[in-house]
N, C-alpha and C positions, 0 to 999 in steps of 0.2 A: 207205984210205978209199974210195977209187977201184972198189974191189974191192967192197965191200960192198953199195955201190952195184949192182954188177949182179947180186947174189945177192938183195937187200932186192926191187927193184923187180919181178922175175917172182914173188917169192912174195906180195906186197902185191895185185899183179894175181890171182893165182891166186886169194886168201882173197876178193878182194871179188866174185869170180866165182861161190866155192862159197854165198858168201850169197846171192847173187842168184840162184840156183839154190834153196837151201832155201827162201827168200820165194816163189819161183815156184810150186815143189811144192807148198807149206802153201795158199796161197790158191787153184791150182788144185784141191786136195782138198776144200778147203771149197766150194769152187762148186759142186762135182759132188753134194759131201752134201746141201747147199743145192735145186738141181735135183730128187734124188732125194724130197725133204722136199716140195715142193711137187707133185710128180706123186702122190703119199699124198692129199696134203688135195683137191685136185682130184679123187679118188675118193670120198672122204667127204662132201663139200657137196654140197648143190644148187646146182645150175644157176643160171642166172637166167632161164632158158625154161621151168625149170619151176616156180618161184617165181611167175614172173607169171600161167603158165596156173592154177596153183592158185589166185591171188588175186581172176582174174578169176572162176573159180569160186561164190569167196566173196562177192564184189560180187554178180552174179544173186542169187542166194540174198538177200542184205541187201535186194537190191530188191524183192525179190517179198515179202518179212519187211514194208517199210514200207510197197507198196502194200496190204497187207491189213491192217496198223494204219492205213492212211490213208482207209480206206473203202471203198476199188476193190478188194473181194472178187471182182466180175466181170472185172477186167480180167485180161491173162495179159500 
């Protein structure tokens, strides 16, 4: 029994190692995928700098739209 014992205990050691190994790999592969995925979509959006410049855009614009439904045709 004695015996089995020190044959059992390095292979028990080694198998929970090779798992902690596969778990490492898998989830570091995902990370990397994950990374890879978001540097993509970061090229396909806008901004938020250029989100706001264009909005402020569209404000002037509304404004000068409701000074001149508001009567101030002269005003600028």
């Amino acid at each position: 029994m004695e015996e089995w014992g020190k044959v059992l205990l390095p292979v028990a050691f080694a198998f929970i190692g090779a798992l902690l190994m596969i778990i490492y790999t898998t989830l570091n592969k995902n990370i990397k995928e994950n990374e890879d995925e978001i540097k993509e979509i970061r090229k396909d959006f806008v901004t938020k700098e250029d989100f706001n410049r264009q909005n402020d855009k569209v404000d002037a614009k509304l404004d000068k739209i409701l000074d001149i439904l508001m009567g101030g045709r002269n005003e600028k």
